[in-house]
N, C-alpha and C positions, 0 to 999 in steps of 0.2 A: 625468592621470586624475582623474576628482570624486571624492566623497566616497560614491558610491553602489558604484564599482567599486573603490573601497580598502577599504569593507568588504566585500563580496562576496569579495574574494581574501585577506582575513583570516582569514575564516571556512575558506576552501578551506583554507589553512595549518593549520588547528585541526583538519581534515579533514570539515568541513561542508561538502556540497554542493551543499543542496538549503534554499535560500535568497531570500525574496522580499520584496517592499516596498507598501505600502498608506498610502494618507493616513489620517492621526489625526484623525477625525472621530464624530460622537455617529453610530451607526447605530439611526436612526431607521423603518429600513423594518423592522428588528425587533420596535419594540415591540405592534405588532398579532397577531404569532407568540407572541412571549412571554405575554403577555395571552393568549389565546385555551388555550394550554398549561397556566396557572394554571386555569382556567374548568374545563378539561374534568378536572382531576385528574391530569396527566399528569407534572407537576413532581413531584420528591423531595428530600428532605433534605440532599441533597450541594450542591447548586445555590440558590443567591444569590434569595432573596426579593425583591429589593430591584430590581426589573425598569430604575430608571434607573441603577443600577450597570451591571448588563450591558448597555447600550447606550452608555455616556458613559465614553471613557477620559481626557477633560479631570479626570474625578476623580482618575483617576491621575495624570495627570501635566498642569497646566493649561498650559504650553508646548509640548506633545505637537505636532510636525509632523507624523511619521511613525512608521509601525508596521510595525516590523521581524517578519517572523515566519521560523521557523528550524522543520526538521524532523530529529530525532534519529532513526536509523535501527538498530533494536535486534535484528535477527533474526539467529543464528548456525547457518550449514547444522549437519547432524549432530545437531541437538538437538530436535528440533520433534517432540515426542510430548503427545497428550494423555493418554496415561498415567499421568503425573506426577503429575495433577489441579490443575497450577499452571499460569495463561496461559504463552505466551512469552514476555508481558513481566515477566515476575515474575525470570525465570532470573538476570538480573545483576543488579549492586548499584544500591541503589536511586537510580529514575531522575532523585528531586526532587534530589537532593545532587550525582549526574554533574553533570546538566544546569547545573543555580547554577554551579557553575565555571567552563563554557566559558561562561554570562552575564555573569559579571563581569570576565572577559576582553573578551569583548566589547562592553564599555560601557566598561570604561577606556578602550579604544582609539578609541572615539568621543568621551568627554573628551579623548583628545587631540588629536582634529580639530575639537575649538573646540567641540564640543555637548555638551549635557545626556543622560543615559541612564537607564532603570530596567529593568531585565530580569526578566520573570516565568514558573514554571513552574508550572500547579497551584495559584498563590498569585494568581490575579485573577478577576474574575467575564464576564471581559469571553469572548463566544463565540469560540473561539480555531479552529474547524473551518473557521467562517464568515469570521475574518481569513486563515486559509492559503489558504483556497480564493479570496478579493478577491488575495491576495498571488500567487497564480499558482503555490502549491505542487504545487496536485492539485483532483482537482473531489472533489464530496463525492457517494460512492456509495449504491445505495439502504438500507444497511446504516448510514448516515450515518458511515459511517470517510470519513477525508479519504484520496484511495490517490494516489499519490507516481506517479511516473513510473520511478522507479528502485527504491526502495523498499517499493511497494503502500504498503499500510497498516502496515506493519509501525514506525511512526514514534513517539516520544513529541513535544507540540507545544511550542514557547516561543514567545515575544515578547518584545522591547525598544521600548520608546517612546523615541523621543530628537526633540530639538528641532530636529534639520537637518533642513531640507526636503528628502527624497528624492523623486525620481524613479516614480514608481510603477510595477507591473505589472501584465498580462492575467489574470482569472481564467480559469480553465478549465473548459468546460462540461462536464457528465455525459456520462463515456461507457460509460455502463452498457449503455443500448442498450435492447433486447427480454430479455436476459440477465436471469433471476428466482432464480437457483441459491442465492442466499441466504435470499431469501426462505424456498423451499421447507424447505430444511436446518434452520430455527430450533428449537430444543427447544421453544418456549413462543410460538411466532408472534407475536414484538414485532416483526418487520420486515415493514414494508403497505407495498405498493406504488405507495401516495399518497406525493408527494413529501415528505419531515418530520412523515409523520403516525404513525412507531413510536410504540411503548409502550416506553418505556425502564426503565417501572417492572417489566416484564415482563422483560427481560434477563437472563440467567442470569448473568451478570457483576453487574451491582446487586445479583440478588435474594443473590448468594453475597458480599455484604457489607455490604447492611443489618444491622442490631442486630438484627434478629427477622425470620425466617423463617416464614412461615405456609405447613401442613400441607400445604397443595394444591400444593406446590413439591417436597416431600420426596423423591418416585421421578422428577423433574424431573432430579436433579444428575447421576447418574449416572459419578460418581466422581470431578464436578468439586470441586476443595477452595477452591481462587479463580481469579476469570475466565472467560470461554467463549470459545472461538477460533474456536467452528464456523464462522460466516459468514467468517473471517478463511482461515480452512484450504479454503474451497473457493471460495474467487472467484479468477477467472483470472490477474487483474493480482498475484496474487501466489505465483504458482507461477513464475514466474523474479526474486521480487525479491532483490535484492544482498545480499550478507553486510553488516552492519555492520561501520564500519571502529575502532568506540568500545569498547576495551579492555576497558575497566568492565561493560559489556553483557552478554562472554563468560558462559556459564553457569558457574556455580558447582557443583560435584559434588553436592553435597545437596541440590541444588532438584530432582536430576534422580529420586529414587527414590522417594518417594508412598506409603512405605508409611502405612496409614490407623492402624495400632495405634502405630506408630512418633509419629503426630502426637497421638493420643487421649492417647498419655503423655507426651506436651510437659512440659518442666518450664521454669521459668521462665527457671535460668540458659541451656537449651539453645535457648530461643527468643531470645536477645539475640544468642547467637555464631552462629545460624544467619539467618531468620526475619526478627529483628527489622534486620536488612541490608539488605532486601529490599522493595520496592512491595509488597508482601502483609502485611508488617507493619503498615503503617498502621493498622490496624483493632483490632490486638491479639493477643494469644493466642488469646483463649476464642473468637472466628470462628475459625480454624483448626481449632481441635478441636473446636468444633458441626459445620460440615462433613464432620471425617473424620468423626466419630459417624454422625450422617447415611446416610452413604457406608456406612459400615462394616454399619449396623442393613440396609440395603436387599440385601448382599452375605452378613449372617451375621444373619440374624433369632432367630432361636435360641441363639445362639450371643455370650451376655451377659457371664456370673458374671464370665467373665476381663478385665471393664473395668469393671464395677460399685464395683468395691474402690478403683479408681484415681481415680475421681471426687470432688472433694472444692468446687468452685463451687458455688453456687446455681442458677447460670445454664445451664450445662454438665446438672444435676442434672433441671431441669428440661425437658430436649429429650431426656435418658435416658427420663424416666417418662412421655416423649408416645408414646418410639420404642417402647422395650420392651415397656413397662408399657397401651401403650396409653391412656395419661392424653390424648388429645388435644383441644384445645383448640374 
């Protein structure tokens, strides 16, 4: 057996199934997209300035043969409410810390077939939608989720760089079709039906975790607290996708109840043992509780005094006296 089909049944062992391989090359048909993205104001603050970073994984790794990409498959039946006003993926434990695991698993065990490895989640610049979909994980839908074959979209993404020449594979083209059901669904119409021409800045997922929230978003959430699933919860390919088989994933009892007053009185140590566990922590407390605030002013307008007293931020203080107070900006 080579070295491409000794990891591939590595991974199956570890219970990864959905597994593919790409040459480690500068992706240069990029940077006319990226550029053009810059230009039109479309890029945001989570995303890498630095436009030969996201094109050149030689930075990462200058012996880089191949680029391993790996799909983490996070959805557990029974649990799938927007409700909660927490995405899906938010429900288990957090997915940068699962994921790191099974990579360094997986990169030992490529040092010990003679090669070099770096495995990364969340932690590179490099377009990771655009490597799964070269890598023949899934094509990338007009909702730009990469959707799985087995799994939809319900995936988190990784990579490994390592110095053995692998074998490469098919990407898979769009099979979206005539199908526009996402488009339609959008709260805030970021998804066009020009191939990569959303507004991500628009995203109800972004805009509920950006640092600052502007007014014209406010009756937008509609009880979302972090993430939007809408385009996620009505495309086809994932109305039969598989249970995860990643333990860690399982929901957690406290992610699943949303109450908004319950969040607005967050207190610091309850957000470390809950929260701060969690892909929604990332951001902090005081996102949590701007949102339920939010949520709560659009559902109880009237209905203040009993959260006024609890507020003791600046930050926090100041999206009170835009909601309440009508202070707005």
């Amino acid at each position: 057996m080579d070295n491409k089909g000794k990891i591939i049944n590595f991974c199956r062992e570890l219970g990864l199934t959905t597994v593919g391989f790409t040459k480690c090359r500068k992706f240069k048909e990029l940077e006319v997209y990226f550029c053009e993205r810059k230009e039109k104001g479309l890029a945001n603050e989570f995303e890498e300035e630095d436009i030969e970073k996201r094109i050149n994984p030689f930075l990462l790794m200058e012996k880089g043969k191949t680029i391993i990409s790996l799909a983490f498959p996070y959805k557990y039946d029974g649990y799938y409410s927007s409700k909660t006003g927490f995405s899906l993926y938010t429900y288990g434990l957090d997915y940068h810390r699962v994921v790191k695991g099974y990579l360094d698993k997986i990169c030992r065990f490529i040092e010990e077939l003679g090669g070099e490895a770096i495995g990364f989640v969340d932690s590179n610049p490099l377009p990771e939608r655009y490597i799964a979909y070269l890598s023949g994980l899934g094509f990338i839908g007009k909702n730009n989720n990469l959707i799985t074959k087995n799994y939809g979209s319900y995936v988190f993404l990784a990579e490994v760089i390592t110095s053995l020449e692998l074998e490469e594979d098919k990407p898979i083209e769009s099979q979206c079709g005539e199908c526009d059901l996402c488009i339609k669904v959008c709260p805030t119409s970021a998804i066009i039906e020009e191939e990569n021409q959303g507004n991500c800045n628009q995203c109800l997922s972004y805009i509920t975790q950006k640092k600052h929230i502007e007014d014209q978003w406010f009756d937008k959430l509609k009880g979302r607290v972090f993430g939007c699933d809408t385009c996620q919860m009505i495309c086809p390919y994932n109305k039969q996708a598989l249970n995860s088989t990643i333990e860690e994933f399982h929901p957690q009892e406290y992610m699943l109840k949303g109450e908004l007053q319950d969040l607005i009185f967050l207190t610091n140590s309850d957000f470390k043992e809950t929260f701060g566990k969690h892909s929604c922590g990332w951001r902090g407390k005081n996102i949590l509780i701007r949102n339920a605030l939010i949520n709560y002013y659009n559902i109880h307008r009237e209905d203040k005094d009993n959260i006024e007293k609890s507020i003791s931020s600046p930050y926090i203080k100041d999206y009170y006296e835009k909601l309440f107070k009508g202070n707005k900006c």
